[in-house]
C-alpha positions as CSV (number, residue, x, y, z in Angstrom):
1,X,-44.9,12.1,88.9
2,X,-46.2,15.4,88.8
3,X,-43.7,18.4,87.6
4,X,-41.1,17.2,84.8
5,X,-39.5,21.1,85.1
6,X,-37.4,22.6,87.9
7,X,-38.5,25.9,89.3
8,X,-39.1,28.0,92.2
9,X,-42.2,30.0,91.8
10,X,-41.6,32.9,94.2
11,X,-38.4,33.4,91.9
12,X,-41.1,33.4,88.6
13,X,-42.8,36.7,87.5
14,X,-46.4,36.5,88.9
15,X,-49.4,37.7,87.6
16,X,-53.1,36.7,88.8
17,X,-56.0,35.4,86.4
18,X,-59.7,34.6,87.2
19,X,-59.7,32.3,84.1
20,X,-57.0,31.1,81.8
21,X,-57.6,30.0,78.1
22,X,-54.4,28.2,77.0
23,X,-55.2,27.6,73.1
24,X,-56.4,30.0,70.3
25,X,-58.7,27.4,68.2
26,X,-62.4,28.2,67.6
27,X,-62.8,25.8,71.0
28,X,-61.0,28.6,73.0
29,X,-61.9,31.5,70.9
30,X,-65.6,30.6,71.9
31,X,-65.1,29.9,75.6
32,X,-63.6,33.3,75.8
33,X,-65.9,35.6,74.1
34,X,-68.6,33.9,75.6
35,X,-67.0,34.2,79.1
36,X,-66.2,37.8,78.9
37,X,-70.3,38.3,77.7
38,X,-71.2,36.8,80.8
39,X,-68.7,39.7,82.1
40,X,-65.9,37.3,83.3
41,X,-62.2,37.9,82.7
42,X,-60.3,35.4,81.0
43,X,-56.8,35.5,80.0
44,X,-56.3,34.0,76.7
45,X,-52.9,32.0,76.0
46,X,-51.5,31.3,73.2
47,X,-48.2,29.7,70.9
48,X,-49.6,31.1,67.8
49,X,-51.8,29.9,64.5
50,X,-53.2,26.3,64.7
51,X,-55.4,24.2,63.0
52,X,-58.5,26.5,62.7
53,X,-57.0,28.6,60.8
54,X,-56.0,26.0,57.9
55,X,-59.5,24.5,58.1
56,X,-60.9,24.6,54.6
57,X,-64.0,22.5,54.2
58,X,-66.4,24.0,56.2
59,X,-68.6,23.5,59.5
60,X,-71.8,20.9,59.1
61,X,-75.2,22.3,60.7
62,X,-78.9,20.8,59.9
63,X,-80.7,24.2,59.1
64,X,-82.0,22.9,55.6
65,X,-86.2,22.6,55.8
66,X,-85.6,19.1,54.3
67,X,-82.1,18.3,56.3
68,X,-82.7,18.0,60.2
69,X,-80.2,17.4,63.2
70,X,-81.5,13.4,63.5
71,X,-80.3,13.1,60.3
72,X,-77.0,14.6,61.1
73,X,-76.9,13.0,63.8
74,X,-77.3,9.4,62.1
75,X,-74.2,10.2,59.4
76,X,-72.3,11.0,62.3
77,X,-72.9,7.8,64.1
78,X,-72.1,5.9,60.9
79,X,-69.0,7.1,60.2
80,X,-68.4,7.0,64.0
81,X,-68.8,3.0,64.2
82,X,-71.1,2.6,67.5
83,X,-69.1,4.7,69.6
84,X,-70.5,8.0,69.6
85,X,-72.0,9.4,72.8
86,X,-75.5,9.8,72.3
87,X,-76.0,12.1,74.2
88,X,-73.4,14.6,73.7
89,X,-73.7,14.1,70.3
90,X,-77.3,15.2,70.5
91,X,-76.4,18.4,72.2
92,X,-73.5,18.9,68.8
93,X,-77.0,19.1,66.3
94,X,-78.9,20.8,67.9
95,X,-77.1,23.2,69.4
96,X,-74.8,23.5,66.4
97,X,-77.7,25.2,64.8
98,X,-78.1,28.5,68.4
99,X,-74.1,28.2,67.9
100,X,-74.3,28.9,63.5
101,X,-76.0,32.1,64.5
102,X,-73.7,32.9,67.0
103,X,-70.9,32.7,64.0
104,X,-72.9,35.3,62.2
105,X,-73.4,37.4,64.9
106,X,-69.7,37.8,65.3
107,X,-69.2,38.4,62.2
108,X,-68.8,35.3,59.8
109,X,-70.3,35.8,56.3
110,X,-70.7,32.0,55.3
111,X,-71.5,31.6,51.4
112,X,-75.4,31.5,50.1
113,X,-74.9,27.7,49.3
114,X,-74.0,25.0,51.4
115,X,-72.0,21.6,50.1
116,X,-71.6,18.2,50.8
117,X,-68.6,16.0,51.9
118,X,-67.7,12.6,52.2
119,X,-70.2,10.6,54.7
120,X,-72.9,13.1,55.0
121,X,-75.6,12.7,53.3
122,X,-77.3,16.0,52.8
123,X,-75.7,19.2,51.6
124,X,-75.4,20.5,55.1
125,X,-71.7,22.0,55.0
126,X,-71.2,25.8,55.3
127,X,-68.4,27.3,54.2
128,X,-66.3,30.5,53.2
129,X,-65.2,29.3,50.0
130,X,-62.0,27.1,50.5
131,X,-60.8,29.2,53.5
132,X,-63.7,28.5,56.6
133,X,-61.3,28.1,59.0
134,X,-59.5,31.2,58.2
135,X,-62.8,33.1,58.1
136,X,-64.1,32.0,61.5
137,X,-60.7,32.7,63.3
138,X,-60.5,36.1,61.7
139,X,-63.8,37.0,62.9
140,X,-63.3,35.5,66.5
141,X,-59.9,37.1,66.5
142,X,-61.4,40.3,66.2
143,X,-64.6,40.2,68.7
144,X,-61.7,39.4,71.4
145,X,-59.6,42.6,70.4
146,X,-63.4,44.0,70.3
147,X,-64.1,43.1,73.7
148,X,-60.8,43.7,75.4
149,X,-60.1,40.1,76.0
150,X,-55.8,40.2,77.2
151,X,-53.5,38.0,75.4
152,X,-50.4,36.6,76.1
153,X,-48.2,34.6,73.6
154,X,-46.5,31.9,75.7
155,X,-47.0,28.1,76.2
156,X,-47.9,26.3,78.3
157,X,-45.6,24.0,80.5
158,X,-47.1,23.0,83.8
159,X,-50.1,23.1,85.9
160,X,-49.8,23.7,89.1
161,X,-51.6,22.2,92.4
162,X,-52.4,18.8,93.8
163,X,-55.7,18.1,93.8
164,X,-57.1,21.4,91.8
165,X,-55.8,23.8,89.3
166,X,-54.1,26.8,91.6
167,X,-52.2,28.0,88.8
168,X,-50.1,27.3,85.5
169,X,-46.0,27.7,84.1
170,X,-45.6,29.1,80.9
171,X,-42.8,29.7,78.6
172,X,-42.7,33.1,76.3
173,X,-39.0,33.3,75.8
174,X,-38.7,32.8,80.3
175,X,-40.3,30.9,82.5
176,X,-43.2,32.6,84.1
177,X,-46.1,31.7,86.4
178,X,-49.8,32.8,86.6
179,X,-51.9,32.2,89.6
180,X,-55.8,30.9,88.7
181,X,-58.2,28.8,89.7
182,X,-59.5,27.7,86.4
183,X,-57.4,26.6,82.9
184,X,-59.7,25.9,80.0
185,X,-57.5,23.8,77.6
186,X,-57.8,24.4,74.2
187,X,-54.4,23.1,72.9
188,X,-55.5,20.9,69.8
189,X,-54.7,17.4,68.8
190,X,-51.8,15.6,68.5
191,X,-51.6,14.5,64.6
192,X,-48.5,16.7,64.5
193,X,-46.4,13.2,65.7
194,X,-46.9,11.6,63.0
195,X,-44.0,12.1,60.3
196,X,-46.7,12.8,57.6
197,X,-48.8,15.2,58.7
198,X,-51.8,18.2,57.6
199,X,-51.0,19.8,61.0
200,X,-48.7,22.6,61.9
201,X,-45.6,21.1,63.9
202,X,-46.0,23.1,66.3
203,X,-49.4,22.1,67.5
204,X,-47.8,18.9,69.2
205,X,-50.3,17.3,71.7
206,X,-47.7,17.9,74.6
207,X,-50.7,19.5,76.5
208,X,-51.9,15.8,76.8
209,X,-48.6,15.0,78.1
210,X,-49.3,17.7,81.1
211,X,-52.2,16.0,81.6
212,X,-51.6,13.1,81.5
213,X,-49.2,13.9,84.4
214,X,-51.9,15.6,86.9
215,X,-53.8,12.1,86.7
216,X,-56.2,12.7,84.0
217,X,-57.7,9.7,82.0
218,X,-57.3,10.1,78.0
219,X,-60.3,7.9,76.1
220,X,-60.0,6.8,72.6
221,X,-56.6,7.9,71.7
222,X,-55.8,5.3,69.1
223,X,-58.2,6.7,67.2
224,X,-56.2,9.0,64.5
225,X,-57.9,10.1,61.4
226,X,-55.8,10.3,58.5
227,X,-56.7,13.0,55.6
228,X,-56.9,11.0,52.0
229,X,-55.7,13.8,50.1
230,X,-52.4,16.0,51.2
231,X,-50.2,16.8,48.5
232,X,-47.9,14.8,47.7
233,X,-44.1,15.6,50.0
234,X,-46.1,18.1,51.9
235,X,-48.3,19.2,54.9
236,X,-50.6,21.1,52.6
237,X,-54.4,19.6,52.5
238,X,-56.6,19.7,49.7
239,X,-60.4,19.6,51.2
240,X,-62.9,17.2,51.3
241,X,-65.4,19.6,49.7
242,X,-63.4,19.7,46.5
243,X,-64.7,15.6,45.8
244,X,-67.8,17.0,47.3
245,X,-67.8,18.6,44.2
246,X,-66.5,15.9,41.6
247,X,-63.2,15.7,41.7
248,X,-61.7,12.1,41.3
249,X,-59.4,10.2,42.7
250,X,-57.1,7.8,40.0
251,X,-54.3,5.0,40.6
252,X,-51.2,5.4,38.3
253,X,-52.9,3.7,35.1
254,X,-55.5,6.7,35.4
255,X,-58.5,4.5,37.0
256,X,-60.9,5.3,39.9
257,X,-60.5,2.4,42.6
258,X,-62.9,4.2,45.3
259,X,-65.3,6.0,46.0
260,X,-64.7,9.1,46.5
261,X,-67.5,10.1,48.9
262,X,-67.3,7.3,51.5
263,X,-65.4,8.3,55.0
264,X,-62.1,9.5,55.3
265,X,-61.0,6.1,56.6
266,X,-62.2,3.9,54.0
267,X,-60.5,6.4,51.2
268,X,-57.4,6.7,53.1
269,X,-56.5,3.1,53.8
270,X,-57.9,2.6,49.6
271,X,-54.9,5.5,48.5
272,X,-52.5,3.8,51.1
273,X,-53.0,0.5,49.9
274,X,-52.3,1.8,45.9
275,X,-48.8,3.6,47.4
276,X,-47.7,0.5,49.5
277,X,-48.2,-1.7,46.4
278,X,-45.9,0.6,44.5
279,X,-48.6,3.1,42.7
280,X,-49.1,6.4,42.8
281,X,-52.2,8.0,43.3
282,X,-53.9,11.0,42.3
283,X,-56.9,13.8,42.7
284,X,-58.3,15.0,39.6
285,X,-59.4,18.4,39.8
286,X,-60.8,18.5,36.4
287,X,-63.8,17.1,36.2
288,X,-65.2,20.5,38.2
289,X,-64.4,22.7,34.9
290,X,-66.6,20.4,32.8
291,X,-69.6,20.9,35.7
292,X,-69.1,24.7,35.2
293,X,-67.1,25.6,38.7
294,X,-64.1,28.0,38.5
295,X,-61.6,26.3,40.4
296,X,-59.7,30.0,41.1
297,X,-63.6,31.2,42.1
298,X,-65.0,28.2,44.3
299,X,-61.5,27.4,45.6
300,X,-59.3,29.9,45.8
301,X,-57.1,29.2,48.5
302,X,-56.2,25.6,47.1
303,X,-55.8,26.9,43.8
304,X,-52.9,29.3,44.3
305,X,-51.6,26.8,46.5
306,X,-51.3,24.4,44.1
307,X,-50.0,26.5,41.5
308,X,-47.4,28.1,44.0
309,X,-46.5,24.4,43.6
310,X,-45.9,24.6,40.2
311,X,-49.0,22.4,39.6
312,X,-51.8,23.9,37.1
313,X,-54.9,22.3,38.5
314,X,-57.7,22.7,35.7
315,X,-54.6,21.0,33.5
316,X,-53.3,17.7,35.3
317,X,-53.9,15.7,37.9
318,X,-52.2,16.0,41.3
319,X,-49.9,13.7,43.1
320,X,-51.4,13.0,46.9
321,X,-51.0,10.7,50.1
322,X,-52.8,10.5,53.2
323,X,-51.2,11.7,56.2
324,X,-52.3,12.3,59.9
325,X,-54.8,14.9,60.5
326,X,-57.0,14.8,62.9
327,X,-56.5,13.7,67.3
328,X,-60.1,11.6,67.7
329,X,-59.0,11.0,71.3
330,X,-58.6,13.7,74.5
331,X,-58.7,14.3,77.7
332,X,-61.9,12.4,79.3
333,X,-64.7,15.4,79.6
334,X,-68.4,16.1,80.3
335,X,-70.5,17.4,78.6
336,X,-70.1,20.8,79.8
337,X,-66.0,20.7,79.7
338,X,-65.3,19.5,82.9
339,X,-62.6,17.0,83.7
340,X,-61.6,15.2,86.6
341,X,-59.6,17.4,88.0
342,X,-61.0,20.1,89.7
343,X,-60.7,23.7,88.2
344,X,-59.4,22.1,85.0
345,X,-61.9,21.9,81.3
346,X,-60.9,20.7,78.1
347,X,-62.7,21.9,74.9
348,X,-61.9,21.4,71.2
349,X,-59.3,18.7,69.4
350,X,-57.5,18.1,73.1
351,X,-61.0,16.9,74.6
352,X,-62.9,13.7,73.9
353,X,-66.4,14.5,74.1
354,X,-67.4,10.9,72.8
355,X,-69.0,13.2,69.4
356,X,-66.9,11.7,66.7
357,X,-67.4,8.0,67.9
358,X,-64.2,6.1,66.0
359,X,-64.3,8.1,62.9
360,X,-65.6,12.3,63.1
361,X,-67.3,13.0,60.2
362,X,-66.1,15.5,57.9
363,X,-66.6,19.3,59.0
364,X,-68.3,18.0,63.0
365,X,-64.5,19.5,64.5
366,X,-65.4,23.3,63.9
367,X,-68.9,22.1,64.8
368,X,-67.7,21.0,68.3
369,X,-65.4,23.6,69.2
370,X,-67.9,26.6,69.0
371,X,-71.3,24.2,70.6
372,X,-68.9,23.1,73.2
373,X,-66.4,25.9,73.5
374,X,-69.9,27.6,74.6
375,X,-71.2,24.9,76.9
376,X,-67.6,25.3,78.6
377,X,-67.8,28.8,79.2
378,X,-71.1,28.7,81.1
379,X,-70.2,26.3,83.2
380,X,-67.2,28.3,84.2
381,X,-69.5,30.8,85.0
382,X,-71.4,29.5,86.8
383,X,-69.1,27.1,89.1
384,X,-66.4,30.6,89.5
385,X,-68.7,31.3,92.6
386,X,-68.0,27.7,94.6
387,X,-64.3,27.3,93.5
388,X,-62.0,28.0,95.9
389,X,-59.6,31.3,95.4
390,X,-55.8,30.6,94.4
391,X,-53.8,30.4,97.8
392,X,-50.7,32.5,97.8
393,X,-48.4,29.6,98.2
394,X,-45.2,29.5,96.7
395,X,-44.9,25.9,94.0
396,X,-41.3,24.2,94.1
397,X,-39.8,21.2,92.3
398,X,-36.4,20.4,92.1
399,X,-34.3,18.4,89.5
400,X,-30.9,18.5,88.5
401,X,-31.0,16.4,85.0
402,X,-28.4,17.3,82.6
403,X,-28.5,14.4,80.4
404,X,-30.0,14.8,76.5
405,X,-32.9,12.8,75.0
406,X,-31.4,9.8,72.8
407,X,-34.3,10.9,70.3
408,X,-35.6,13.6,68.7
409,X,-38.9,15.1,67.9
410,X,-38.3,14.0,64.3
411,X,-37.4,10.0,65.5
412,X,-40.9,9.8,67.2
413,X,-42.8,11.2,64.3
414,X,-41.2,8.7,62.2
415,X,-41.7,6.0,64.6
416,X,-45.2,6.4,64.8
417,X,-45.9,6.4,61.1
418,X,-43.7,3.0,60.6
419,X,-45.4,1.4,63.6
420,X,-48.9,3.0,64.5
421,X,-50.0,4.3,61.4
422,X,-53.1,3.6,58.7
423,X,-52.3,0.0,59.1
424,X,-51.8,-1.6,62.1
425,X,-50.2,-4.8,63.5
426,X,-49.3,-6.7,66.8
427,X,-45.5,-6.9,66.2
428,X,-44.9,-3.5,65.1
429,X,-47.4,-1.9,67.9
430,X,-45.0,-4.1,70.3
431,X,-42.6,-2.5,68.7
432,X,-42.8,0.8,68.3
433,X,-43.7,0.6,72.2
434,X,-40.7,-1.0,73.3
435,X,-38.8,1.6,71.1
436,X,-40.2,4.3,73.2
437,X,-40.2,3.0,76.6
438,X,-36.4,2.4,76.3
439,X,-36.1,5.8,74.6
440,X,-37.9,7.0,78.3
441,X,-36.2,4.8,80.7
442,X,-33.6,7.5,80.9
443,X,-36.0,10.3,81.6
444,X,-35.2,11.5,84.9
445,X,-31.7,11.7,83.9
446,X,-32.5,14.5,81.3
447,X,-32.0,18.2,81.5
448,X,-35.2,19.8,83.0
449,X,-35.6,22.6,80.1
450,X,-38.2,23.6,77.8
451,X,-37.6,21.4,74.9
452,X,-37.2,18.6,76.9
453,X,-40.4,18.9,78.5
454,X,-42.3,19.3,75.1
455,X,-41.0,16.1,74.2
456,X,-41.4,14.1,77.4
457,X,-44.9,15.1,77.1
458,X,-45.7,14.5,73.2
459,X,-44.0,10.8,73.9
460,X,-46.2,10.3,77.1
461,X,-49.2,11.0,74.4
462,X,-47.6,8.5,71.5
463,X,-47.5,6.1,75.0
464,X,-51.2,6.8,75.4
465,X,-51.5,5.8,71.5
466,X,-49.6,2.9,71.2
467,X,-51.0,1.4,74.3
468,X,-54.5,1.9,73.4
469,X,-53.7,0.4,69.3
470,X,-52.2,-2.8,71.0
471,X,-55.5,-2.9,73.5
472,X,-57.7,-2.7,70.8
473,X,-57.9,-5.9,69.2
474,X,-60.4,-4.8,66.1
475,X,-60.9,-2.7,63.5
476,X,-63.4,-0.2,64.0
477,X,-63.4,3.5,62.4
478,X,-60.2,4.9,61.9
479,X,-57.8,2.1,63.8
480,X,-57.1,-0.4,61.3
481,X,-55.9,-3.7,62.3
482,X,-54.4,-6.1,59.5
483,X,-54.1,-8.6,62.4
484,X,-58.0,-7.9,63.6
485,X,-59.5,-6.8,60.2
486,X,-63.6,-7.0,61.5
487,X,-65.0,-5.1,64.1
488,X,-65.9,-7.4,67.6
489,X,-68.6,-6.5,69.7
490,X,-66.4,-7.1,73.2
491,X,-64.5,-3.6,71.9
492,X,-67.8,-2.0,71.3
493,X,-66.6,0.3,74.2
494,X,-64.3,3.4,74.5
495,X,-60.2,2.8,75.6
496,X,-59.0,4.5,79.0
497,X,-54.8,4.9,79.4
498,X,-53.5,6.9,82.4
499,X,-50.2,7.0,83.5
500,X,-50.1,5.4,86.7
501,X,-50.4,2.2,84.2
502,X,-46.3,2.7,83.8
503,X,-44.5,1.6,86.9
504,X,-41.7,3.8,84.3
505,X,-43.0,6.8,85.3
């Protein structure tokens, strides 16, 4: 099963494109600047804001005389749990330090001082205040409008050809089509299905979904990092960098029960485990006045946050809970982007580059979009020479569906943080699959429309996830098994799921 939507191409507006960029992230930001410095002439796509933006901690980089990219590149593989890639996460260090200057050359002004977060071991984090992400996208944003790169808002719906990319569907308000020979994806993760969440909603991992369905394989995607510290009944994070700092974590009698500074996963599962036993937990900002930081000064952004909140920070302690964050898993790539499919590249949160292992280490995400949003981009260059033109054939599929889901986008994310959350079991993996499959069965009965299609293709990634959880008979990194609770050597190896597994589909 290819195409989930029904259209007639020579009926679609048609435009052509040497290269398309679907996703505006510091991943696809890169690839494009870079491409169009080569003097290529990509087409950038995009649905709007997403996850760079609201990136507050910072982006990790070795450059201190007594720091050095093999020490980065051991916390890394701690906190990934054996499964990093050695030797793409090589290529992250060291060329995270060309790509840093890169950042500055486009115009991000990173602060004098650099700070540590949980798992690292050296200072090596640099940041813009409490606002990085916003920072780097700003700057990015404004080399493409520098260099003339076009734009389109739209999304993205289907990829079209058989055996290579020969074009894409995409949605701005109508159904259009673009003829290429080369997508970049650049789409982001899929933490978004979760019902608690840091993400946007709208950055939904239904690009795995369309990839899923052009035969791709996906690798790791149990692997969901959950964020210790959201605020409490919302999606708004408070950054690692702010415990880098001092700030503490109490249960509801006012104690510390963790250290604060070991991986995300460790101090996730530690707050989860206070809530589920009926506590509350919260971060303590406090404790950075009486070290001399200005919480308004070092960290604005969470600051008025916070108080927009009605919560006074330097005053009392704030209510948090974990919730989903970060996609470890992606699309299977090399390490210069390329997937399996010819034509086609991944970069960014959407990819697996093997980097983060089981666990990615605090501030390595910004880290990998710009080293391999880069790598990406040259590669393209270099292989637009040998790839074979766009035909001018005409792309048809036909289906006449005019059934509804019997779920909603809301039912899944609350599915798969009852069933395939921080804490994992056999019987509720089972069930939260069998919940889904039946919810699919019907599938080809539904109406073939936009919204549809987003959610075939988010549940085809929770598929991906659930499969993988209920494969993975361990705990290791961020998948947390209460029936498995030790890691075993035999799953010392990365998960595969494509979709040909599903006689379903």
């Amino acid at each position: 099963m290819v195409y989930f939507l029904d259209f007639d191409s020579s009926k679609l507006p048609e435009e052509e494109a040497e290269v398309v960029i679907c996703g505006s992230g510091i991943g696809g930001l890169t690839t494009a600047i870079v491409l169009k410095e080569l003097g290529v002439d990509p087409l950038l796509l995009t649905r709007g804001v997403g996850n760079t933006y609201y990136s507050q901690g910072g982006i990790a980089c070795a450059l201190h005389p007594h720091d050095s990219p093999y020490l980065h590149a051991l916390d890394t593989q701690r906190a990934g749990r054996g499964l990093c890639k050695e030797d793409t996460l090589r290529i992250l260090v060291d060329e995270g330090i060309q790509r840093l200057a890169d950042l500055r050359r486009w115009g991000v002004s990173f602060d004098p001082e650099t700070t540590i977060e949980g798992g690292h071991s050296f200072p090596r984090v640099y940041k813009v205040k409490d606002y990085t992400g916003r920072a780097i996208y700003e700057a990015l944003w404004k080399r493409v409008r520098e260099l003339g790169i076009e734009v389109l808002m739209g999304e993205l719906q289907e990829i079209l050809g058989e055996d290579r990319v020969e074009g894409i569907l995409y949605y701005d308000g109508s159904l259009k089509f673009i003829r290429t020979s080369v997508l970049v994806l650049a789409t982001g993760g899929a933490a978004s299905m979760f019902l608690h969440t840091s993400n946007p909603v709208r950055v939904r991992g239904d690009a795995l979904g369309i990839a899923l369905r052009k035969g791709l394989t996906l690798l790791n995607p149990e692997f969901v990092q959950f964020h210790p510290t959201v605020v409490k009944n919302t999606s708004i994070l408070i950054s690692e960098a702010v415990r880098g700092e001092g700030a503490l974590l109490l249960n509801s009698k006012g104690e510390r029960f963790v250290d604060e500074l070991q991986p995300r996963d460790v101090v996730a599962r530690a707050i989860y485990r206070q809530i589920i036993e009926g506590g509350e937990v919260f971060l303590d900002l406090r404790p950075l006045k009486n070290k001399g930081i200005d919480l308004k000064e070092r960290f604005p952004t969470i600051y008025h946050m916070l108080r927009d909140l009605g919560y006074n920070p330097k005053e009392q302690p704030i209510p948090i809970t974990p919730a989903a964050h970060y996609y470890i898993g992606g699309v299977e790539v090399k390490s210069y982007g390329e997937t399996t499919f010819e034509g086609l590249y991944a970069v960014g949160e959407c990819a697996c580059t093997g980097v983060h292992g089981a666990n990615r280490l605090a501030s390595n995400s910004l880290l990998e979009g710009v080293v391999f949003g880069h790598r990406t981009a040259y590669k393209v260059f270099h292989q637009l020479s040998t790839l074979k033109k766009a035909k001018t054939k005409i792309f048809r599929n036909k289906r006449e569906g005019k059934g509804k889901p019997p779920y909603t986008f809301e039912d899944l994310r609350r599915l798969m943080w009852e069933t395939c959350g921080l804490e994992r079991r056999e019987e509720s993996l089972e069930e939260g699959l069998q919940r889904l499959t039946n919810w699919l069965q019907s599938w080809k009965n539904w109406e073939p429309n936009v919204e549809n299609r987003q959610l075939f293709d988010i549940s085809l990634t929770a598929m991906a996830t659930f499969s993988c959880a209920l494969w993975r008979k361990e705990s290791r990194g961020v998948h947390y098994r209460k029936d498995y609770p030790y890691e075993r050597e035999e799953y010392r190896r990365d998960s595969e799921y494509r979709l040909e597994a599903h006689l379903m589909l």
